[in-house]
SETORKOL-766990 format. One record per residue (C-alpha): residue in one letter; x, y, z. Coordinates in steps of 0.001 Angstrom, whole numbers, padded with zeros to 6 digits, always signed. Example, Ala and Ser with C-alpha at 12.3 -4.5 7.8 and 13.67 -1.06 7.14 Angstrom:
A+012300-004500+007800
S+013670-001060+007140
This chain:
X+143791+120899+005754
X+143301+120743+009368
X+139727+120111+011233
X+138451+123468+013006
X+138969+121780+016462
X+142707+120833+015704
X+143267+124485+014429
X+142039+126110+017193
X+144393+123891+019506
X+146774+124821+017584
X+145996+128840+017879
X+145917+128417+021543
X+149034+126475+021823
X+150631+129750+019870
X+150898+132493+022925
X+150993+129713+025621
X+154101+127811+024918
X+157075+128163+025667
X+160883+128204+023821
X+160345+124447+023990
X+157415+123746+021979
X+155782+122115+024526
X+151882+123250+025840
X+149983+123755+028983
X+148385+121210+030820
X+145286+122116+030478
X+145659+122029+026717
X+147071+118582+026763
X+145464+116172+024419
X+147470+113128+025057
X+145408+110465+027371
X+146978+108427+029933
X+144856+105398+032063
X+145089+104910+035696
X+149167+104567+037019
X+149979+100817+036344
X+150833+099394+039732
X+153194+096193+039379
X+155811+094407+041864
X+159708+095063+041541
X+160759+092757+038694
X+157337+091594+036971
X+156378+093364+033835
X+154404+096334+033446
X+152180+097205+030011
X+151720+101065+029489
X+149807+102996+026903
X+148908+106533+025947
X+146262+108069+023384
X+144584+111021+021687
X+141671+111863+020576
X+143214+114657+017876
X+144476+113682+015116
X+148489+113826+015218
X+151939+113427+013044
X+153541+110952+015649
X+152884+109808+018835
X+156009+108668+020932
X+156505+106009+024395
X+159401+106051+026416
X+159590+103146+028767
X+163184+103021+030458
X+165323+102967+026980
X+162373+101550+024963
X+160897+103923+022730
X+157898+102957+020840
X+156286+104995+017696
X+152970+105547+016163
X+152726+107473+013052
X+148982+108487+011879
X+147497+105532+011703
X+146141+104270+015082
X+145595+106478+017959
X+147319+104011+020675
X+151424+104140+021372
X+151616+101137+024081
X+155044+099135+025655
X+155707+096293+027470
X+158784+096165+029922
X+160435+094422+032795
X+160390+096335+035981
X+164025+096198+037553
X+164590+099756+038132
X+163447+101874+040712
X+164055+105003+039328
X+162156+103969+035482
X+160362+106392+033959
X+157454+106405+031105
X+156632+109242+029000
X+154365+110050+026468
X+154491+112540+023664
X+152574+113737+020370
X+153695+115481+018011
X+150858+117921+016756
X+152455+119102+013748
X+156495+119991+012749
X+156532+122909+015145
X+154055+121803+017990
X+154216+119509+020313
X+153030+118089+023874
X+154179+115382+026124
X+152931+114070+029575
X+154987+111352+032377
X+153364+108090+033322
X+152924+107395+036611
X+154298+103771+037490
X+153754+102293+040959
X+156419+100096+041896
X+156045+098211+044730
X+157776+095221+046595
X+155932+093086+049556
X+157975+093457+053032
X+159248+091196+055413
X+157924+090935+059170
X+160672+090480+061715
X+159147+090325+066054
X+161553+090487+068672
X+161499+090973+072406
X+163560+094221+073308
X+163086+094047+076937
X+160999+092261+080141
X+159868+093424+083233
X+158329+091139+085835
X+155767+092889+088535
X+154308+090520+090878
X+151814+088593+088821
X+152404+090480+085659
X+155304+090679+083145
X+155630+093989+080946
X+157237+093022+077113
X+158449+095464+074990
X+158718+094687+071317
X+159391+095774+068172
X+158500+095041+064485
X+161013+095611+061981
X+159529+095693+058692
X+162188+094897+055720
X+162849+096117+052127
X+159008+097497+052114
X+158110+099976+048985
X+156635+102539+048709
X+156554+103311+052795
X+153350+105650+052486
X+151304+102729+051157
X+152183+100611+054450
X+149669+099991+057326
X+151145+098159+060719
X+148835+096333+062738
X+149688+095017+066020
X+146848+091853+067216
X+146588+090128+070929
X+144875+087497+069826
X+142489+088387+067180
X+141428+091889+069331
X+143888+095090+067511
X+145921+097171+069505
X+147517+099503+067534
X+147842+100837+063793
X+150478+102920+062124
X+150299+104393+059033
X+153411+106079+057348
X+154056+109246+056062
X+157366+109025+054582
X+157336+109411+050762
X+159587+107233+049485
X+160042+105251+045766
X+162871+102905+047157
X+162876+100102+049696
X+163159+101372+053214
X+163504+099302+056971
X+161146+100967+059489
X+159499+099439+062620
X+157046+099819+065417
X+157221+099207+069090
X+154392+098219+071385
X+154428+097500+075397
X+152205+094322+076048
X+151124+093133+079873
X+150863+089727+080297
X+148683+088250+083673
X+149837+084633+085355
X+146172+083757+084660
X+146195+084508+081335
X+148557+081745+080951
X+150132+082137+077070
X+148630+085101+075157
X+149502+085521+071220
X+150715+088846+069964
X+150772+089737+066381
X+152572+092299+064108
X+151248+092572+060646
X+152076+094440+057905
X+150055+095375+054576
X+150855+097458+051204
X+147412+099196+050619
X+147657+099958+046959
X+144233+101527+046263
X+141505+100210+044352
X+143193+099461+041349
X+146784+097635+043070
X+146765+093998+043852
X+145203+092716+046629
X+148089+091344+048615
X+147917+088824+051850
X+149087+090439+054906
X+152557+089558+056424
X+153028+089152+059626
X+154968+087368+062335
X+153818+085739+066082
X+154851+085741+069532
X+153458+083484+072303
X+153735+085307+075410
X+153194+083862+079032
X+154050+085628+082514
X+157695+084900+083784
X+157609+083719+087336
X+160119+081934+089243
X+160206+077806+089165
X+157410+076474+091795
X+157164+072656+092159
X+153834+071090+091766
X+153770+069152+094633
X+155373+069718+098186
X+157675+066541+097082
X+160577+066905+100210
X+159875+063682+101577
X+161614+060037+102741
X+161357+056910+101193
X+162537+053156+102205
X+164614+051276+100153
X+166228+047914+100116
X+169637+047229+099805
X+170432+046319+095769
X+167127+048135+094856
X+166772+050545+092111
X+164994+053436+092686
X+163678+056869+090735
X+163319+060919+092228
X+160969+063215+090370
X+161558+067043+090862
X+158757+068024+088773
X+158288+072318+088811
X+156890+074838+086515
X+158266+078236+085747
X+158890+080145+082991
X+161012+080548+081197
X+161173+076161+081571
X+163636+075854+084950
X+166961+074201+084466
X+167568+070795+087547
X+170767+070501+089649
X+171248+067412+091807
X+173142+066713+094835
X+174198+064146+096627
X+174921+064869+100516
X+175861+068029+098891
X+178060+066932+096659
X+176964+067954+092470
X+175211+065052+090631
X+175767+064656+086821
X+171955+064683+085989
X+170505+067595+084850
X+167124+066278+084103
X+163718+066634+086734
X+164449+062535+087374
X+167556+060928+089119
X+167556+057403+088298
X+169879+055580+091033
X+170862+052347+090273
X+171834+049419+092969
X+170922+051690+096218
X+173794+050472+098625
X+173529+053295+101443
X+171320+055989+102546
X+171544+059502+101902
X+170120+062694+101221
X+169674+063872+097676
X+168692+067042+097027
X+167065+068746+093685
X+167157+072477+092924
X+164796+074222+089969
X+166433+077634+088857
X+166083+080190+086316
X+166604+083904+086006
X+163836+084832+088254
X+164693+082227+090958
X+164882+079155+092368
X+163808+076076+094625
X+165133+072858+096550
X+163595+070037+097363
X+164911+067324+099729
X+164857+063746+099610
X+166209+061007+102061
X+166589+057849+100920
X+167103+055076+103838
X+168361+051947+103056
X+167601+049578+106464
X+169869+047302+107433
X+169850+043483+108165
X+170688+043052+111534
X+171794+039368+113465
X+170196+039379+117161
X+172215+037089+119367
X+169583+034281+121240
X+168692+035478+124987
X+170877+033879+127765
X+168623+031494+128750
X+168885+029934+125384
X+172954+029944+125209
X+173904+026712+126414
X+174501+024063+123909
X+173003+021581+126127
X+169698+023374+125676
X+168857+022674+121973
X+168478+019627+120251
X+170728+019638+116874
X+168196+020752+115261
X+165793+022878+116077
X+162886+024030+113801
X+162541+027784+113594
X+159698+029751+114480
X+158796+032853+112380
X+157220+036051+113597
X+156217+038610+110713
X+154957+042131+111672
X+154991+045412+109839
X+157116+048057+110740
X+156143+051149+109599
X+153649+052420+106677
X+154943+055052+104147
X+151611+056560+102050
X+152823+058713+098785
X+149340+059679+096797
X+148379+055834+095238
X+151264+054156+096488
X+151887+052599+100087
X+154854+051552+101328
X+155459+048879+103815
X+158422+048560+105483
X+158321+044338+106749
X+160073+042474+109519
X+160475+038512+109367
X+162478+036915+112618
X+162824+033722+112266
X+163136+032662+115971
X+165349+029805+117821
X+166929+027606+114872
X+170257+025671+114397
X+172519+025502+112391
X+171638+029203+111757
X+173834+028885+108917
X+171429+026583+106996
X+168484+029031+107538
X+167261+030203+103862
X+164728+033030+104097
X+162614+033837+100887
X+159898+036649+100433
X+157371+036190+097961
X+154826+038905+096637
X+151413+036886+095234
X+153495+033947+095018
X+156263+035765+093112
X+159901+035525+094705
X+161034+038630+095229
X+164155+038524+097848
X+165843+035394+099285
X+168831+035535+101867
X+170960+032733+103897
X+171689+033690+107290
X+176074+033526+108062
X+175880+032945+111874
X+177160+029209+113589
X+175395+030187+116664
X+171835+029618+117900
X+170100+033226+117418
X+167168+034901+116405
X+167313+035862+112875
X+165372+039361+111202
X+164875+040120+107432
X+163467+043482+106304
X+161963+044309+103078
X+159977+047341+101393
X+156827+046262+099741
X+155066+049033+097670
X+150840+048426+097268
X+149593+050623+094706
X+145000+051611+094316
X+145215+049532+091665
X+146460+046088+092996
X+143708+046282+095686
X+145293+043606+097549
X+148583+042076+097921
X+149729+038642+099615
X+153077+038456+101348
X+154751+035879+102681
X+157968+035194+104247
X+159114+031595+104564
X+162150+029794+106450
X+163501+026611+106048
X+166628+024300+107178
X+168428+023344+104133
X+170940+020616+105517
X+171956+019263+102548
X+170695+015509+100342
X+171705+013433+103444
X+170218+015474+106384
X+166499+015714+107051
X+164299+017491+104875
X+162132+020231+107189
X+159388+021346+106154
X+158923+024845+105485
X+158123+027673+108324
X+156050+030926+106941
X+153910+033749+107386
X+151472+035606+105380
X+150379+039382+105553
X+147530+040772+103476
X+148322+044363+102152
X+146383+047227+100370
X+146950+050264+099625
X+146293+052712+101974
X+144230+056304+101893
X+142352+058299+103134
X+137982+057855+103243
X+135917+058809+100310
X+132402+058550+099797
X+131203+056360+097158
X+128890+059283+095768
X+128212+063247+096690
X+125836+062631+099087
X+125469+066287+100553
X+121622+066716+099718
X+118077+068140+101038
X+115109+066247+101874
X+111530+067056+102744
X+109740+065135+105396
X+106630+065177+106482
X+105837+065401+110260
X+105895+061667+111943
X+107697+059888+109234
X+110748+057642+109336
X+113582+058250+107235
X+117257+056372+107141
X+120407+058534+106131
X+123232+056217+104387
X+126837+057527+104911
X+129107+055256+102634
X+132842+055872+102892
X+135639+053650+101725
X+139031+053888+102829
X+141604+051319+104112
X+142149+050866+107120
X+138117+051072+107464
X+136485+054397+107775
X+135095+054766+111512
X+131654+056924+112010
X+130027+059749+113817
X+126686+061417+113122
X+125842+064809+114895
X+122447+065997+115202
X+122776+070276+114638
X+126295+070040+115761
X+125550+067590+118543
X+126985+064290+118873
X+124451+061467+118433
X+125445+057826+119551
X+125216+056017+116008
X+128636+055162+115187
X+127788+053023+111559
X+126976+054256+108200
X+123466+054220+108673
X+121489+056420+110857
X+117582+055503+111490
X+115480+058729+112564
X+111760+057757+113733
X+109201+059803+113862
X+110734+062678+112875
X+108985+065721+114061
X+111238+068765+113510
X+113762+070374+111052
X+117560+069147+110905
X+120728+069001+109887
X+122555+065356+110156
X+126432+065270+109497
X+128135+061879+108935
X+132034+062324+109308
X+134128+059230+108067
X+137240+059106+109624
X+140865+056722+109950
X+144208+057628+110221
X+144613+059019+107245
X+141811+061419+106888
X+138582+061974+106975
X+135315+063722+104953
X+132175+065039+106026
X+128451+064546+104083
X+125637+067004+105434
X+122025+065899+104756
X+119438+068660+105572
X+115710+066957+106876
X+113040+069612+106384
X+109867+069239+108256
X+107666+071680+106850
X+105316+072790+109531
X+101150+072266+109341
X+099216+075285+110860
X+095661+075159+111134
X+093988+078789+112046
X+090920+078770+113458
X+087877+080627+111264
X+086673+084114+111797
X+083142+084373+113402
X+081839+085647+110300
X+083193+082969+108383
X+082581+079744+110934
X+080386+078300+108278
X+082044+075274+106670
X+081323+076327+103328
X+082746+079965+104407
X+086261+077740+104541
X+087548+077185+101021
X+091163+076892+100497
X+093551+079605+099460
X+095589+079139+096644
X+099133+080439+096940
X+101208+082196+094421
X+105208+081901+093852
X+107129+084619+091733
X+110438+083183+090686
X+113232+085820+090119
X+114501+086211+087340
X+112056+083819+085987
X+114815+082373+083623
X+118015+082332+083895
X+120631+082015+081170
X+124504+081481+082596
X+127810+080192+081060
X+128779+077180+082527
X+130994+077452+085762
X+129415+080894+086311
X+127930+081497+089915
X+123980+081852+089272
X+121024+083272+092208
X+117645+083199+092021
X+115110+084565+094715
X+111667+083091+095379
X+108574+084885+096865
X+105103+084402+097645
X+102237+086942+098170
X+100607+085069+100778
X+100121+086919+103676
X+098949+084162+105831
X+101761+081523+108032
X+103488+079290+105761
X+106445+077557+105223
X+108487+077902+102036
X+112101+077349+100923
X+113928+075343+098213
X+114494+071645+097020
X+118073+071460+095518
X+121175+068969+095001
X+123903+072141+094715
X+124209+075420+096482
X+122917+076404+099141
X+119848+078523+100141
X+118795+081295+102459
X+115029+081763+103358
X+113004+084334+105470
X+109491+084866+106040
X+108123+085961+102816
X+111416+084774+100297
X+113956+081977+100185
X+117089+082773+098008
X+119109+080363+096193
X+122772+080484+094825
X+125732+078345+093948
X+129187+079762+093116
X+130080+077716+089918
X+127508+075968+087685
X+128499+072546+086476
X+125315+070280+086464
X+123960+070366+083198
X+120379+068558+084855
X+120215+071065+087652
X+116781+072190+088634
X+115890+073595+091798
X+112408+073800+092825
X+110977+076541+095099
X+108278+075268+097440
X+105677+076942+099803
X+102740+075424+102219
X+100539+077864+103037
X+097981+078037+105714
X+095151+076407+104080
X+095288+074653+100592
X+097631+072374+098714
X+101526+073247+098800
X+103038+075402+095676
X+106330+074357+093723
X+107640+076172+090953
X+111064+075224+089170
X+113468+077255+088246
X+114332+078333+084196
X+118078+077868+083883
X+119679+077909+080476
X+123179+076781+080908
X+125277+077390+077976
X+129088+076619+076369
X+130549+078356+073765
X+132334+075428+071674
X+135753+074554+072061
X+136665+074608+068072
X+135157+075659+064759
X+137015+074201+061981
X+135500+073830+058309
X+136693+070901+055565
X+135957+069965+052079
X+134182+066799+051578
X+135912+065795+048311
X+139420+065702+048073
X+141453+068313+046077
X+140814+071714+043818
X+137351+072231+043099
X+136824+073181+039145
X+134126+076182+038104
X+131065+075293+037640
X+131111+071931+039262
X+129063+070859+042714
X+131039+071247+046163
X+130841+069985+049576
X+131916+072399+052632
X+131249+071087+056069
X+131984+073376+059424
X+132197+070883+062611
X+131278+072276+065848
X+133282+071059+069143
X+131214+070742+072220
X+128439+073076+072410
X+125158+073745+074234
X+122703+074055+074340
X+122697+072695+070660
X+119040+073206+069987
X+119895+077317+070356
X+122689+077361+067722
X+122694+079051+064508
X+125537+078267+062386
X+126373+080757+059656
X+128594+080404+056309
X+130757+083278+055171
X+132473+083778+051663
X+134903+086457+052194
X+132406+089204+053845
X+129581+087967+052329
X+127085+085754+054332
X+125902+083305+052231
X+123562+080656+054235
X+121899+080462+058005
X+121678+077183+059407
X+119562+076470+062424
X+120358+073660+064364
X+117299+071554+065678
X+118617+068528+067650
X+117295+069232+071034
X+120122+068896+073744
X+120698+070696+076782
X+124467+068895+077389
X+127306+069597+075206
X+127845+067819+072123
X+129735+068161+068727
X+127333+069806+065747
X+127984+069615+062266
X+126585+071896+059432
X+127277+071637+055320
X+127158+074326+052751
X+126463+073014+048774
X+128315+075753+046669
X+128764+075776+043023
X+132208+077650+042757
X+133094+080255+039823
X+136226+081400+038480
X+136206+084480+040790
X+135925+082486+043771
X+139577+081236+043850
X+141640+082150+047188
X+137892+083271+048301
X+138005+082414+052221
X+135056+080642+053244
X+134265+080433+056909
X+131766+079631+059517
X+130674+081060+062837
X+129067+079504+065775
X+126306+081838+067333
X+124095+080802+070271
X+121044+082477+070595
X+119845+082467+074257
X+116389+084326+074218
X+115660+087692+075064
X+117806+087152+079105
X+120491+085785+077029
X+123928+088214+076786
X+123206+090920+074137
X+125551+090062+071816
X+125116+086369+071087
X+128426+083878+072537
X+129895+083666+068954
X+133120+081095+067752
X+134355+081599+064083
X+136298+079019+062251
X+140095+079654+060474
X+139448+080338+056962
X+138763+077396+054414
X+140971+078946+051182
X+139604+077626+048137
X+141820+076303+045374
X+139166+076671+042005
X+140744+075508+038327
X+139245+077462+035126
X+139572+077531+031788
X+141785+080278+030101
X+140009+083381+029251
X+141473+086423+027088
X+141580+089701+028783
X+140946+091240+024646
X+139096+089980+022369
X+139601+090043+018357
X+141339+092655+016757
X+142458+093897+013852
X+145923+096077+013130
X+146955+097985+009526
X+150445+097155+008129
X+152281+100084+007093
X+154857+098528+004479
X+158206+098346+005869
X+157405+099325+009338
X+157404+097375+012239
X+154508+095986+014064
X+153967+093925+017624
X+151508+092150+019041
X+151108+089473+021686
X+148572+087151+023616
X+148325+086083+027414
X+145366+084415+029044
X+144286+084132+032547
X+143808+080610+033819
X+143908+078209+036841
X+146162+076418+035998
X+147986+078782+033759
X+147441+077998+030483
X+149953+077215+027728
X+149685+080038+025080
X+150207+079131+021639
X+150226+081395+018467
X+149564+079493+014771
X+150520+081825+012066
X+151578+081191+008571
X+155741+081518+008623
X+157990+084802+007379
X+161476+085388+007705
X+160999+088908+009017
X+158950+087569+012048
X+160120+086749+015070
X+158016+085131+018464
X+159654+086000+021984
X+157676+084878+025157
X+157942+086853+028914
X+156251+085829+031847
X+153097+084313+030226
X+152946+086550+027618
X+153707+085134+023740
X+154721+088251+021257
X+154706+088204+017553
X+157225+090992+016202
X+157543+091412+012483
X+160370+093776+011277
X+159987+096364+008647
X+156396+094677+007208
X+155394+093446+003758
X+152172+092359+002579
X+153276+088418+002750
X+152719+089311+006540
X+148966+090008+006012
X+146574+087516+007100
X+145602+086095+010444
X+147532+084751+013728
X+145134+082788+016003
X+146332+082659+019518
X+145620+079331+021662
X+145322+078999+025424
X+145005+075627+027312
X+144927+073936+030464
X+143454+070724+031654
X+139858+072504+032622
X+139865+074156+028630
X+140657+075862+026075
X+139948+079299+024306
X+141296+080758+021101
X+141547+084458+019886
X+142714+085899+016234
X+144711+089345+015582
X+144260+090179+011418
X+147001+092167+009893
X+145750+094039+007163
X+148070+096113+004780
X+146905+099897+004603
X+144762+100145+001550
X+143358+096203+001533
X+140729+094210+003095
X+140711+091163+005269
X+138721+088828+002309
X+142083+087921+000680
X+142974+086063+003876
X+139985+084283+004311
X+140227+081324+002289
X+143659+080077+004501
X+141817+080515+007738
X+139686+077480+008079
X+143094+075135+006958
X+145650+076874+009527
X+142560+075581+012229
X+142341+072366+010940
X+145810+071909+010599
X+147887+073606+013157
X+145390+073624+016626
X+146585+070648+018466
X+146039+071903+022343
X+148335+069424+024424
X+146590+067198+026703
X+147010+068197+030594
């Protein structure tokens, strides 16, 4: 007899359904879960169920078909996803005439690839326009897929799609990206993400990168057309160093002939002649040429003057006299080049002459002179003196060599001293501002090396004054200045300005009223600085203005090492274009009429944001649950350090502030470490840390911030069961299946212990182990224990059969020997 419920279902089935037995939706008692959601070729597990009581429930997955006949409420299959177009459906059979059916819903996805190109470029001026495009590959289904285009980290553009599709589909986006010369390489990035709702797996996103940088035509780094001096024999290298983009291709030529090299260096080998080589940088956008002459001197005989012709003049042997001079100088950056003469003067036989150069007593050239003829006799040789050498000796020497049986001469030489030549520099940044009081001596220093010698010349406001040394002695100094000291040879010079204030004593005579001396106290003076601190990123420009409220005469303005200042009556204003000095701290000053002078200092915060955030494990390899970890997040260059919070991220979640206390004003590298304790959950969590200065209330509003890449952390657990313990009836001769996966890092091994039948079988997919037994007797009653293991654990699980009719307690007594016999989890 039916319940009333199940016969009322049935009544209102009658008038509602159609030819086909089947019944309205809203009078549809079969249950189905949330749509699996599963990749192209993994399995998928799908179940449907009632709540009425039934004669069969059916499941069609693909060409499986899977029954349940009255005694469980639950149809469920298992299947391998390699179909696009597979469907599930579910029906129940109410009675022989009635029944209803509904279609599962299977989400079949597969993960795209990311494919950037460059369609097109278009260079204006400074800027270069790219257009690109995205292709995104073999992506389903398409309405599930977000785009995301990145420059840097800062989005751009997203696209969602509309197209309904169930198959894998190409698509792609384009995007038009301007890239600035000063931006100098900028990263663009196309990503693409399945969004598969709450209940679909959280996939990574995919995505490809271009580096982008603005294309100009090649420009060499240096003005390099130039000429050099070579000797004869010498080996000698040519840079033609230029940057372009994209990367310039090098052509040589030789008097305008084409070289072989293709390279930004032209190595010549034994220079025997001079010439002209010549370098040109090219690619799409344009080109440049650079010239080079290389001159190779030559070693010339000079015949002796007439007066010195005759024979009868000279003795048979006559002792040469040698004259050494430089010729020219040649300066290129460190290096100098010195292009020597040696003439060896008046000897005979010239033949026997032997002339030898030596570098620091190091033989560097020696020649014999061919001529049978009294003469005067030259040699020339390039010496190159680099900074670094300081200073070089040279020294040519001649000598007779006439043989074992002729006289031995001694040897005839000259020495030069050489260094390096450049231009004057001053041994430190001596531009500065003084205060002086009225009828002091002071002495200004102005020291400048350089080779030659630096010469110097003071001026006075402009005017020449008649010191000409580095030091400039000012007695008695009774009024306001400004000194410049210019160092100067022939290869440059520099200037140093030293400003001399005198501030200026005023004493105002009392009012009748107030001629009493105790009527005359002193009058304090006030300073307002403005801002009164100042916070700025380093190599920012930064001004401050100073004031006073005295009405009185006074004298005010500002004590400084950088910048420069401006003052008036009643303010003096400070600035300096770029902020660099980490110690800089300018003081304003004022005298007033009567009292003691006022300073006040300026409040300047100067900050950096760091150059790199990266976080590290302290102990090598996978963490395991439950165990103690070590993260540390190291901070590159920062300051101030002493205003730097540091925090610590898991995924979105913040999980610890840490303030930093070390008190320094100059950059330095910070380090902060997080203690976590991970859980099984916390695999592939992304921990990360961010950098945050906090610069006061005149700090920026949103605090200079730096974030670390993501620290992905690899946890092992122990197994765990996604179901518990169960129990299933046996229905004799009908079949029955059941199987067992656990969830495990690493996976686990899955092992079922069961007491043997013929009529069972054990299959395994993916990580799934399945007991099926065909067409069931009661020999198959009893219980299968199911055994997952890894190297962090192991858990175990039991399904009991029980034949329709029975109880478990028959199969009790076998239980505690199949544990104590058959569990053996292998060792990992």
């Amino acid at each position: 007899m039916l319940p009333l419920r199940m016969l009322g279902l049935l009544l209102l089935c009658l008038p509602l359904c159609d030819a086909g037995n089947t019944c309205p939706l809203s009078l549809n008692p079969l249950i189905v879960v949330d749509p699996p959601v599963v990749e192209f070729g993994d399995h998928v597990y799908v179940n449907c169920s009632t709540e009425e009581e039934f004669e069969e429930i059916t499941l069609m997955l693909g060409n499986t078909q899977t029954k349940n006949e009255e005694f469980d409420n639950v149809a469920f299959s298992f299947a391998k996803m390699t179909d696009w177009d597979m469907k599930s459906e579910c029906k129940i059979k109410l009675n022989n005439s009635f029944e209803c059916s509904k279609e599962l819903d299977i989400i079949l996805y597969q993960i795209p690839e990311v494919h950037l190109f460059i369609t097109e470029t278009k260079t204006l001026g400074e800027e270069t326009n790219y257009k690109l495009q995205c292709y995104v590959c073999d992506v389903a289904p398409a309405q599930n897929l977000t785009v995301r285009w990145y420059r840097s980290d800062e989005i751009l553009d997203v696209q969602v799609y509309s197209e309904t599709t169930k198959t894998p589909v190409n698509t792609s986006s384009m995007l038009v990206v301007n890239v600035t010369r000063d931006e100098n390489a900028v990263e663009v990035r196309c990503e693409a993400q399945l969004e598969l709702g709450p209940h679909g797996p959280q996939h990574p996103v995919v995505s490809q990168t271009l580096n982008l940088s603005a294309l100009y035509a090649p420009e060499f780094r240096t003005n390099q057309s130039r000429h050099i001096i070579v000797n004869e024999g010498e080996d000698v290298s040519l840079t033609c160093e230029a940057d372009g983009i994209p990367p310039p291709k090098y052509q040589w030529t030789i008097n305008g002939i084409d070289a072989l090299e293709t390279s930004d260096t032209l190595k010549i080998i034994n220079v025997n002649k001079s010439a002209t080589y010549s370098c040109t940088a090219s690619n799409k956008h344009g080109n440049v040429t650079v010239n080079v002459s290389v001159d190779v001197p030559e070693v010339t005989t000079t015949a002796a003057p007439a007066a010195m012709a005759s024979p009868q003049a000279l003795t048979p042997q006559e002792i040469p006299e040698v004259l050494f001079s430089i010729i020219s100088t040649d300066v290129q950056g460190i290096v100098s080049r010195y292009l020597l003469q040696c003439v060896v003067v008046g000897a005979t036989p010239a033949e026997n002459i032997l002339v030898k150069w030596y570098k620091n007593d190091v033989i560097i050239k020696s020649v014999h002179e061919p001529a049978r003829t009294p003469v005067n006799t030259s040699s020339m040789l390039v010496v190159n003196v680099t900074r670094d050498e300081n200073a070089v000796e040279v020294r040519c020497e001649a000598q007779l060599e006439l043989g074992p049986h002729g006289p031995q001469h001694p040897v005839v030489s000259q020495t030069l001293n050489l260094s390096a030549l450049y231009a004057p520099e001053f041994r430190t940044n001596q531009s500065r501002h003084i205060i002086v009081n009225e009828g002091e001596d002071v002495s200004l220093t102005c020291e400048a090396d350089g080779i030659p010698p630096p010469k110097y010349q003071w001026t006075i406001n402009g005017i020449d004054a008649l010191e000409t040394s580095d030091t400039l002695k000012i007695i008695n100094v009774n009024k306001s200045a400004t000194y410049s000291c210019t160092a100067s040879n022939k290869h440059g010079n520099v200037t140093v300005n030293v400003s001399v204030d005198v501030p200026e004593v005023i004493t105002t005579a009392a009012p009748a009223a107030m001629a009493s001396p105790q009527a005359l106290t002193p009058q304090g003076c006030s300073i307002t600085v403005t801002p009164p601190e100042v916070v700025v990123k380093f190599g920012d420009p930064v001004a401050i203005n100073c004031s006073t409220a005295a009405t009185t005469t006074f004298r005010m303005g500002w004590e400084y090492s950088a910048g420069k200042a401006t003052v008036n009556n009643s303010y003096a204003f400070w600035k300096i274009d770029k902020l660099e000095d980490w110690t800089l701290q300018p003081i304003c000053y004022v005298y007033p009429d009567i009292g003691s002078p006022c300073i006040e200092t300026a409040s300047i915060i100067l900050y950096q944001t760091p150059d790199l955030v990266s976080v590290s494990a302290l102990e090598d390899g996978p963490m395991e649950a439950g165990s103690t970890y070590r993260l540390k997040c190291d901070i590159y260059n920062v300051a101030p350090a002493h205003n730097l919070s540091v925090k610590w991220y898991r995924d979105n979640t913040t999980l610890y502030t840490d303030h930093i206390t070390t008190y320094d004003v100059t950059p330095r590298n910070v380090t902060s470490s997080l203690t976590i304790t991970p859980l099984r959950s916390d695999h592939r969590s992304l921990f990360r840390c961010k950098a945050e200065l906090h610069l006061g209330p005149r700090g920026p509003e949103l605090p200079p911030t730096a974030a670390s890449a993501p620290f992905v952390a690899t946890v092992l657990y122990a197994p765990e069961f996604k179901e518990g313990n169960i129990s299933k009836e046996l229905t004799p001769d009908r079949d029955v299946t059941f199987d067992c996966s656990a969830e495990g890092n690493p996976d686990p091994e899955i092992k079922w212990i069961y007491k043997p039948a013929h009529n069972l079988k054990e299959t395994t997919e993916g990580r799934q182990k399945i007991i099926t037994v065909t067409a069931a007797t009661s020999t198959n009653a009893g219980f299968y224990i199911c055994v997952a293991t890894n190297k962090v654990g192991n858990v175990t699980r039991t399904v009991t059969l029980v034949m329709r009719g029975k109880t478990s307690s028959v199969f009790v007594y076998w239980l505690p020997i199949l544990l104590l016999t058959q569990i053996n989890p292998p060792s990992l």
